[in-house]
C-alpha positions as CSV (number, residue, x, y, z in Angstrom):
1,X,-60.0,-42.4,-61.8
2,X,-60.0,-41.7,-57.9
3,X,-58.8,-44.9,-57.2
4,X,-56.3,-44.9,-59.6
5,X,-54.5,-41.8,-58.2
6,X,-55.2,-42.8,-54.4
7,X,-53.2,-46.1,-55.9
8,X,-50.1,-43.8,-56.8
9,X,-50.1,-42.0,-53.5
10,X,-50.1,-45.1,-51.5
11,X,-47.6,-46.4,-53.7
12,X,-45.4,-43.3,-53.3
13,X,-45.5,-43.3,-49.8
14,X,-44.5,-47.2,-49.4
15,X,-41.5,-45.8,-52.2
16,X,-40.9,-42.8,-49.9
17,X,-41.1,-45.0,-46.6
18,X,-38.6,-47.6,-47.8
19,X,-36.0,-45.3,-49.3
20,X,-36.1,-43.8,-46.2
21,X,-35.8,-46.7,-44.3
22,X,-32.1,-46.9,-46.6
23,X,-31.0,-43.7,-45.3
24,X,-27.4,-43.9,-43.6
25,X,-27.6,-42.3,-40.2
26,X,-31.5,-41.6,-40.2
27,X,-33.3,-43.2,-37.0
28,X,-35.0,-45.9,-38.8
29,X,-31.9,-46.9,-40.3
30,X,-29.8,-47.7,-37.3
31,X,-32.8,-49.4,-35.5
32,X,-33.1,-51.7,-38.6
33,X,-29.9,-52.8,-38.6
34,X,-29.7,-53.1,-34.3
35,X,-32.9,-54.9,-34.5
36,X,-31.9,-57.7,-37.3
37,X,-28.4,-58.1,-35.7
38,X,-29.5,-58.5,-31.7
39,X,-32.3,-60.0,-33.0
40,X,-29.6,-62.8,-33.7
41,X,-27.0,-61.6,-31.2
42,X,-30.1,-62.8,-28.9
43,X,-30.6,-66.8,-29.6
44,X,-26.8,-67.1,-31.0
45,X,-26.3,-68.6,-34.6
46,X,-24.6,-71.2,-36.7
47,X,-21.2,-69.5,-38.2
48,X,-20.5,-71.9,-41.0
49,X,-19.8,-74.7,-39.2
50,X,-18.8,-72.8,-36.1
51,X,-21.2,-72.5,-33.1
52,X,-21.8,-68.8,-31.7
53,X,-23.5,-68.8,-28.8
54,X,-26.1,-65.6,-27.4
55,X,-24.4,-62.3,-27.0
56,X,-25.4,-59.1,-25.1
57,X,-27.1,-56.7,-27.5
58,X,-25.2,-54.2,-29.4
59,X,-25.4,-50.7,-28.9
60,X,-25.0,-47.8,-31.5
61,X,-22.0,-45.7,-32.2
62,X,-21.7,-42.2,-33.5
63,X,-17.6,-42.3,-33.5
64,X,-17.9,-45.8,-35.1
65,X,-20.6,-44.7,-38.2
66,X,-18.0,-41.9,-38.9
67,X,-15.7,-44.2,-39.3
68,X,-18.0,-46.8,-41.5
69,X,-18.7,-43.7,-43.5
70,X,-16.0,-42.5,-44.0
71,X,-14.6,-45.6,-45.4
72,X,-18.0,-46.5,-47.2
73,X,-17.3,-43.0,-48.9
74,X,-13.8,-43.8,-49.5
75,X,-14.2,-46.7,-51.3
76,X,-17.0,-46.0,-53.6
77,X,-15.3,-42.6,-54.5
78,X,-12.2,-44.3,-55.3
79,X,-13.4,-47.5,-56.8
80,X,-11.8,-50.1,-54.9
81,X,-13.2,-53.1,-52.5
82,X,-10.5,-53.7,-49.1
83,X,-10.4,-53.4,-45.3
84,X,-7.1,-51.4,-46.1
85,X,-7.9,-48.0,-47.1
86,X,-5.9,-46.8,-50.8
87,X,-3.7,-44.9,-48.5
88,X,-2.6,-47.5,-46.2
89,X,-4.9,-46.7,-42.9
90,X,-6.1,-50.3,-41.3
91,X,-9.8,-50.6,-39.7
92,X,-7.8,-49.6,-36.8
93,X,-6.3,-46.3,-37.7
94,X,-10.1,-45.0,-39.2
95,X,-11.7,-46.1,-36.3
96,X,-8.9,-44.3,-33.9
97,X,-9.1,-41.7,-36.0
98,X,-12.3,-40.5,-35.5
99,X,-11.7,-40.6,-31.6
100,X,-12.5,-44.2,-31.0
101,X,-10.0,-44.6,-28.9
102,X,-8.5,-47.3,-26.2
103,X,-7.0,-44.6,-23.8
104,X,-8.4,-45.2,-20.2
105,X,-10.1,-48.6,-20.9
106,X,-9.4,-51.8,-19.7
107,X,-9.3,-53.6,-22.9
108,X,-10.1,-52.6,-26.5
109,X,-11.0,-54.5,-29.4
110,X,-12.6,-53.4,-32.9
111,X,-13.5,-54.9,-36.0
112,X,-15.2,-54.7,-39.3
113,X,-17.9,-56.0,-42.3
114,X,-17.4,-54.6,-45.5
115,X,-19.7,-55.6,-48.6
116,X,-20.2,-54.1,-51.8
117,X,-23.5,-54.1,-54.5
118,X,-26.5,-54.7,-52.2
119,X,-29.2,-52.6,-52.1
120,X,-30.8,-53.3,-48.8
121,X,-30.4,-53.8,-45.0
122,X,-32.2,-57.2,-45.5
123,X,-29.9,-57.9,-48.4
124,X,-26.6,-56.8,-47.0
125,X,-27.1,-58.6,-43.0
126,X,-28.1,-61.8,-44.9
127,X,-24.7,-62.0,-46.9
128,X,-22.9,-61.2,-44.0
129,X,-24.7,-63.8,-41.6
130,X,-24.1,-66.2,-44.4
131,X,-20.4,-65.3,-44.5
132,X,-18.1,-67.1,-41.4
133,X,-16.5,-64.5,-40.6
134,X,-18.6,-61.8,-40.9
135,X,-21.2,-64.1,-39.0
136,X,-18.5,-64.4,-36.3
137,X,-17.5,-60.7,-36.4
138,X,-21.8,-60.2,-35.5
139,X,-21.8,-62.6,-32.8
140,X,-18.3,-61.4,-31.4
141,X,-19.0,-60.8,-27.6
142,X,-15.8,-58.2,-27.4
143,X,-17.7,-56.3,-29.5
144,X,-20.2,-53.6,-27.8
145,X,-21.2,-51.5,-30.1
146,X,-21.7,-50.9,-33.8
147,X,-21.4,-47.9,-36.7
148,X,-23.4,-48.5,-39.9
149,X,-23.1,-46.6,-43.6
150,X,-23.6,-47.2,-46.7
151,X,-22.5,-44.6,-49.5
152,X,-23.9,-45.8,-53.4
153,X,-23.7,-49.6,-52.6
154,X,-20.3,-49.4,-50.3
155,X,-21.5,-51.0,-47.2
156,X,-19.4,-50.7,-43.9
157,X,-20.2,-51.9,-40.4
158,X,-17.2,-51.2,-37.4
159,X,-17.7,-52.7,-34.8
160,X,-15.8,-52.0,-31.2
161,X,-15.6,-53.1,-27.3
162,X,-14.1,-51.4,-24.4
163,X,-14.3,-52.2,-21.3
164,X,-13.8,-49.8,-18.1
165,X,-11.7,-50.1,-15.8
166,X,-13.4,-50.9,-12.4
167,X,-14.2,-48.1,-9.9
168,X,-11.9,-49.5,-7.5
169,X,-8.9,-49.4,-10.4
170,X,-9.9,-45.9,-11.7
171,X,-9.4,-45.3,-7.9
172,X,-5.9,-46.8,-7.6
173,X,-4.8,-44.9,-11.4
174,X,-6.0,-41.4,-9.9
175,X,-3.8,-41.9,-6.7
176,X,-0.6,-43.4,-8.8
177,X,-0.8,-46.9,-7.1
178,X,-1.8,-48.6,-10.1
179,X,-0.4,-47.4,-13.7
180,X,-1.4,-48.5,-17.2
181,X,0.8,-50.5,-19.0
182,X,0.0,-50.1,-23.2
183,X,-0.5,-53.6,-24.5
184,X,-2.0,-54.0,-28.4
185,X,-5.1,-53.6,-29.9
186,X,-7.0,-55.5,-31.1
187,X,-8.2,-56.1,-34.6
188,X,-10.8,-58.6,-36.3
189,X,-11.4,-58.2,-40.2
């Protein structure tokens, strides 16, 4: 009888260990995710039939898994499956407006993987390295850094890059001999 209820504990705690595991913003959550996609980010990757070579690691984002979850949320709340939000916003507009911003950068890019009905990080980074372009939206070297959530089984990943301008530049803006010109930004779904 012991062993049989030391046999529901451990089970338990693997049941407890992996839901956690699935918990959107939780530590082990983001490494997960950062681990399986550097993990390929690191020897590159076949795209379909496009080659992606190594790119740097991605970093985590706080502005950019507010915007994944707020979408995430979005979508599963109001049953519907697009990078265009029911109200018209673009990947761009979220991600902007949650202070992801290009002001005072160099260049500016963002980007996002949506997927709906998985149930885990394994199953979810799989479909999307499978995928082209998803796979190529991964291996993207524009893109820095990353922002994670899933909300019932809405998964959204935005991804951005900025760059900064050089010391020497951010010099020359200060003292008004060099001045930003707005170009566009740029957007990969």
């Amino acid at each position: 009888m012991k062993y049989y209820i030391l046999s529901l504990s451990f089970t338990f705690i693997l049941l407890i260990q992996s839901v956690y595991s699935q918990t959107p913003g939780s530590n082990k959550f983001k490494k997960e995710f950062l681990k399986s996609i550097n993990s390929t980010r690191k020897k590159g990757c076949n795209c379909g039939t496009t080659y992606m070579p190594p790119a740097a690691p991605l970093v985590w984002n706080d502005l950019l898994e507010r915007a994944a979850m707020a979408h995430a949320r979005d979508m599963a709340i109001k049953t519907y499956f697009s990078h265009v939000s029911k109200d018209g916003r673009t990947t761009l507009n979220r991600i902007e407006n949650v202070g992801y911003t290009h002001n005072g950068y160099k260049s500016f890019t963002v980007g996002e993987n949506i997927a709906q009905g998985q149930s885990t990080i394994d199953e979810v980074m799989t479909g999307w390295f499978n995928s082209p372009g998803h796979c190529m939206n991964l291996m993207n070297p524009d893109f820095k850094e990353v922002g994670i959530w899933v909300f019932d089984t809405y998964w959204v990943q935005d991804f951005g890059g900025r760059e900064e301008f050089s010391a020497e530049m951010k010099r020359m803006i200060k003292s008004g001999k060099a001045k930003i010109i707005q170009g566009s930004s740029r957007e990969r779904d």
